[in-house]
C-alpha angles and dihedrals in degrees: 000000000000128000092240098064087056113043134083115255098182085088120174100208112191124203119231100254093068124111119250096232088061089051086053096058091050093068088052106058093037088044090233136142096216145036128214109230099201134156128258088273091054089251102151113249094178143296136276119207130185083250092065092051093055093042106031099028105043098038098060121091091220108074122236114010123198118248092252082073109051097020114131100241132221095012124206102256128199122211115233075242106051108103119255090244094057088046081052100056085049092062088047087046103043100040089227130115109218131046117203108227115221137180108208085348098306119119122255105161155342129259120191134181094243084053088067095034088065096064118081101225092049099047090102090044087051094035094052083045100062085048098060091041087055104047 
């Protein structure tokens, strides 16, 4: 199975110039654990997680810093191509759990590791997985 019958594809990108606060409340409202930061063109800059904003965010002494600022550089990306199974060792690599997914280095979905535990044939890959992400 490919990546790209698994991803999401409704993807809220932010620039690096936006609050953190207003990335929050993105989450939020898409019910997601992580924001794309991209360019005008969708190229992917880097990543915000909900980890970042607890660690990066709460943890400054100036209040609401833009995404340029706490933005995971430089993210691990999947292609719509790459097989399940090799998405799943770079969970287990990474220790993360979502791949962007990007076409020429623009964003085109959203991979997480919930989205590969659903399916049946993948519960041990996203089970072994979250192992690795948790030890």
């Amino acid at each position: 199975m490919k990546v790209k019958e698994l991803m999401s594809t409704n993807i809220t990108c932010v620039n690096e110039s936006t609050p953190a606060d207003q990335i929050a409340g993105h989450m939020r409202k898409n019910d997601v654990g992580s924001i794309p930061v991209c360019d005008d063109a969708g190229h992917i800059k880097g990543i915000v997680t909900d980890r970042d904003l607890v660690l990066r965010v709460m943890a400054r002494e100036t209040h609401n810093p833009t995404a340029g600022e706490i933005m995971t550089l430089d993210p691990i990306t999947v292609s719509p191509d790459q097989n399940i199974h090799d998405a799943a060792l770079l969970f287990s690599a990474h220790k993360i759990r979502r791949l962007p997914v990007t076409e020429a280095s623009r964003i085109v979905g959203m991979l997480s590791l919930g989205d590969v535990a659903v399916k049946p044939v993948y519960i041990d890959e996203a089970g072994d997985a979250l192992s690795a992400i948790s030890q």
